[in-house]
N, C-alpha and C positions, 0 to 999 in steps of 0.2 A: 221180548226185545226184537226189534226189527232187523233183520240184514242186509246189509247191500249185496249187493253182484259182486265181485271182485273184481270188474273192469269199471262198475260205475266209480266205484271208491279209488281206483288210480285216476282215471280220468276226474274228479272231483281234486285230490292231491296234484297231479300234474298242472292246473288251472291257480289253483293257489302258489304254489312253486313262481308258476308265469307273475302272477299279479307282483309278487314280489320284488323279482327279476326288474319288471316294467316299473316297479315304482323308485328301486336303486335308482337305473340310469336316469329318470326325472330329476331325481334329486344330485345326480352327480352335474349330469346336464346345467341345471340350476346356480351350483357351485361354481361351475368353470364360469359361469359369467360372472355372477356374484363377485368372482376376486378380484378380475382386472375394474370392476366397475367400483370397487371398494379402495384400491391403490389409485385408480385418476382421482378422486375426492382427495385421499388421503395428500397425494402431489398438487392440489390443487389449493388446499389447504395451507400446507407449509409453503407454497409462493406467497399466497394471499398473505398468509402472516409477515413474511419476510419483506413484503411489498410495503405494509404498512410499518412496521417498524421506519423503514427507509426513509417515507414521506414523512413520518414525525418527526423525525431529526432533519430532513431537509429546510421544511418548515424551521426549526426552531435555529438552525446552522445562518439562514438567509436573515435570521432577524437580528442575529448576533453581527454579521459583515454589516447589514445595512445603520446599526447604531454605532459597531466602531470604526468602520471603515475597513475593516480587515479580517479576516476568516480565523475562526480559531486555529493555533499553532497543532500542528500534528507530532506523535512521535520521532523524534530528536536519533532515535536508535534501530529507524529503520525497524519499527515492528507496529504494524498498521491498527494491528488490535489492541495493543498498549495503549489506547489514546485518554487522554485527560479529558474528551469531550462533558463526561461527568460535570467537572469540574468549571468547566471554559462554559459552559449551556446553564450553571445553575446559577454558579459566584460564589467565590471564595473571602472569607474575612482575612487579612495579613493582619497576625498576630506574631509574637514575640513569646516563645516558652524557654525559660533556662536558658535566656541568651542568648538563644536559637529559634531565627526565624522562623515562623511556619504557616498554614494557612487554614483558617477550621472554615467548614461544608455544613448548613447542618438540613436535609431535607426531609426531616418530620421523623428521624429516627433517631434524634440524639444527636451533638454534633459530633464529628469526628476531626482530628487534629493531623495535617498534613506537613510531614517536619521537611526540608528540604532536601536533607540526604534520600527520603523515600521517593520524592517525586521524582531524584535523577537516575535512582536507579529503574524506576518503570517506564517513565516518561521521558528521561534524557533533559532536563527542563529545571531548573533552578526555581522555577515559580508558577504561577497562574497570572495570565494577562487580565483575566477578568478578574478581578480581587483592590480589594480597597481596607482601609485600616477604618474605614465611616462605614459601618453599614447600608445606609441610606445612600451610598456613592456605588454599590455594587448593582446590577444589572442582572433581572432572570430572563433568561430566554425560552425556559421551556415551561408550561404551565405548572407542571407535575411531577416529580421523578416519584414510580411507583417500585414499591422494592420487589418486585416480581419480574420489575427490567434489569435490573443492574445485579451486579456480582461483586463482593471483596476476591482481589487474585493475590492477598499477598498471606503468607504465612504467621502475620503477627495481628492478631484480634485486634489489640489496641493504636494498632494503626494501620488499618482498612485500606485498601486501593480498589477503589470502585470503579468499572469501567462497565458500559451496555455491553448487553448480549441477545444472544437469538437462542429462543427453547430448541429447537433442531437442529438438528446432530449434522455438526461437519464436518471438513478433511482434518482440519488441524485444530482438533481442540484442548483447548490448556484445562486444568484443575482449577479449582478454586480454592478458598480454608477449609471446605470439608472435603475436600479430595475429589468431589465432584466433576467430571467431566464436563466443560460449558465453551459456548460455539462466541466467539467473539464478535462484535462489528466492528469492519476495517473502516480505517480513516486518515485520508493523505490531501495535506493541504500545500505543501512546500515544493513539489513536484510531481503532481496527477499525473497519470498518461493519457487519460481520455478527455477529461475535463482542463484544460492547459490553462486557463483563467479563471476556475475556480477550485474545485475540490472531487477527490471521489470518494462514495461512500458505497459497500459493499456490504451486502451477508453473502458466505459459500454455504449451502447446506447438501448433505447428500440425499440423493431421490433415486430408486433403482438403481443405487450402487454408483452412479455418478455425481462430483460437484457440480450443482447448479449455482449461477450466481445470479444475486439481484442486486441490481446496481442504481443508482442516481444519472448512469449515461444511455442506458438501455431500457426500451419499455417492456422487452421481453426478457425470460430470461436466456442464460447463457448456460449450454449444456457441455458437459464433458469441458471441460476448462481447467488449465494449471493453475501455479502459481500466478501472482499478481505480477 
């Protein structure tokens, strides 16, 4: 068996120790950029998506005013994310159950039956303007509702209140029927503050702990922002 010096074998040890040392801070070094370069993606990401959401509905809201002459009605109760746009974008059949009026939706998931009493307690709204007792007299506005956009927010299965949403996490988000946490899009037709002739439409999500909004009046977004 061969042996070392006793200063070669610390100095051999001491060298590896180092290499060590030096390869930690590379990789720490590494990381600290890593993060903040992985959080602008991630921020860059959830505008892009919120951005796009926005333009689909803008899209499909201008095709609706320019066939009826007028912008779908907004929440009645002063709650921007409550909105029937579901409903006002795809067309409603008025139907009659039990005597009682109501309005079935059906958009590739079964229809769903909207009695009156539920539309005024969400929507403040007695009915849907867009709706007709002809099928063939109702109007789609938007090509597609996929059910990965919209939400039921009402506690009773068999009668669903479907309103859009945005996957990213905002100030105020409501439940849904599985108790789910989901970010709503706002929608004011009756009296905008930004838009005064026609409408605003809104996502809030948070990004680094602030509400960011994207909106239909702004091409950028709006950081640190209140209430509407």
């Amino acid at each position: 068996m061969k042996l070392y010096p006793q200063r070669r074998l610390s100095s051999f040890a001491g060298f590896t120790l180092i290499e060590l040392l030096v390869v930690m801070a590379i990789i720490a070094i590494l990381a600290a950029l890593l993060i903040p370069a992985t959080g602008i993606v991630s921020k860059a990401k959830i505008q892009s998506r919120a951005r796009g959401q926005i333009s689909e509905l803008v899209t499909a809201i201008d095709r609706y005013q320019a066939k009826k002459g007028f912008y779908p009605p907004d929440n009645k109760l002063n709650k921007p994310g409550n909105n029937q746009l579901v409903y006002e974008l795809w067309g409603a059949l008025s139907t009659t159950a039990a005597g009682v009026p109501a309005f079935t939706i059906d958009f590739g998931q079964g229809e769903t039956i909207r009695s009156v009493p539920t539309l005024t307690t969400f929507f403040g709204t007695p009915g849907i303007m867009n709706s007709s007792a002809e099928k063939k007299e109702i109007d789609n506005f938007i090509e597609k509702i996929k059910m990965e956009k919209v939400k039921n927010i009402n506690n009773d299965p068999n009668e669903p209140v479907w309103v859009f949403f945005s996957p990213s996490k905002g100030p105020n988000d409501v439940p849904d029927i599985n108790n789910s946490l989901i970010n709503l899009i706002n929608y004011v037709s009756s009296s905008p503050k930004h838009n005064p002739n026609t409408y605003d439409l809104w996502i809030d999500v948070i990004i680094g702990g602030k509400t960011n909004r994207i909106s239909n009046w702004s091409n950028e977004p709006e950081r640190g922002v209140g209430p509407y």
